[in-house]
N, C-alpha and C positions, 0 to 999 in steps of 0.2 A: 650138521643138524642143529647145534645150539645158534648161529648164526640165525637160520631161517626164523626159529622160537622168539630170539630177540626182537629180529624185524615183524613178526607179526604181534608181540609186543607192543611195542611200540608205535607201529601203525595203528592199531585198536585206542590207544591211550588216545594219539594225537587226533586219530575219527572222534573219538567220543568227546575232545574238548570243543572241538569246531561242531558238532550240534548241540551244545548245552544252552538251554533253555529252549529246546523245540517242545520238549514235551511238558514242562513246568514254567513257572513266572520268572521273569528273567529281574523285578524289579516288584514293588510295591503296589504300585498300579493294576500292572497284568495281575497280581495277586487278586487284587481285589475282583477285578473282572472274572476271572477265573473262577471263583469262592462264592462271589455273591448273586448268581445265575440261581433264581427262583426260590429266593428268599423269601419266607413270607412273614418273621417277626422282628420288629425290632432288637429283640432279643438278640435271634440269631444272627445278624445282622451288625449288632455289637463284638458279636465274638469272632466274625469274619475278620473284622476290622483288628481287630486287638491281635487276633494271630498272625494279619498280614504283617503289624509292625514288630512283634516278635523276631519274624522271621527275618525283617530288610532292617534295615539301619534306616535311621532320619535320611543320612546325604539320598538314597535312594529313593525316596517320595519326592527330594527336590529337583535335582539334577538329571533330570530322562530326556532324552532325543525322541522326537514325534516320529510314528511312524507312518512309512509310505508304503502300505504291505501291498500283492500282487495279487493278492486272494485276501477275502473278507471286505469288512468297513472301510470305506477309505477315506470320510470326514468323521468329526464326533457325532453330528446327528444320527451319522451311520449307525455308528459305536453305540448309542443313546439307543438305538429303537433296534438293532439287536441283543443287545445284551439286556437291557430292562424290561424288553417284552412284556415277563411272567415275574418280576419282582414286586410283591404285595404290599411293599412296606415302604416309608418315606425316608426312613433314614438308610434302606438298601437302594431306593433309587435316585439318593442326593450322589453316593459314594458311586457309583455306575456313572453318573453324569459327570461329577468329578474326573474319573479314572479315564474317561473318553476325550475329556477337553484336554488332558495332560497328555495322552498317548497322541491323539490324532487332530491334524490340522483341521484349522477351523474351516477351510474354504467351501 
């Protein structure tokens, strides 16, 4: 019986590291996209910003691999005219335009 407990342990552990970041930002970027969806003041907008770098380190705004997703955007303009839609403010839809060009190929 403690065998079986172990293995499902275990297996649980090792499921839940292989979907980590399905449901939260996996880097600074996706933070921001994430956070800054229908912002309306610079304000708030400041503070998106400030808690995304709280949370990631510098190397992770630098260093990100572009993504080639199956589902969603799949250039930045994609990225660009989903995510900033309903964003009322200029300095939420510099960072949207930013996070899009970093995340997804320009083609």
């Amino acid at each position: 019986m403690r065998i079986v407990q172990l293995a499902i342990i275990v297996w649980l552990n090792i499921s839940a590291s292989a979907y980590a970041g399905w449901f939260s930002p996996d880097n600074y970027w996706e933070c921001i996209l994430d956070n800054m969806q229908n912002v309306q003041s610079d304000t708030i907008a400041e503070e998106v910003v400030s808690s995304c770098k709280e949370e990631f380190a510098f190397h992770d705004r630098i260093f990100v691999e572009k993504k080639r997703p199956w589902f969603g955007p799949k250039t930045a303009s994609a990225c660009v005219l989903k995510y900033g839609k309903h964003v009322q403010t200029e300095i939420g839809a510099r960072y949207i335009q930013s996070a899009c060009y970093k995340l997804y190929p320009n083609e």
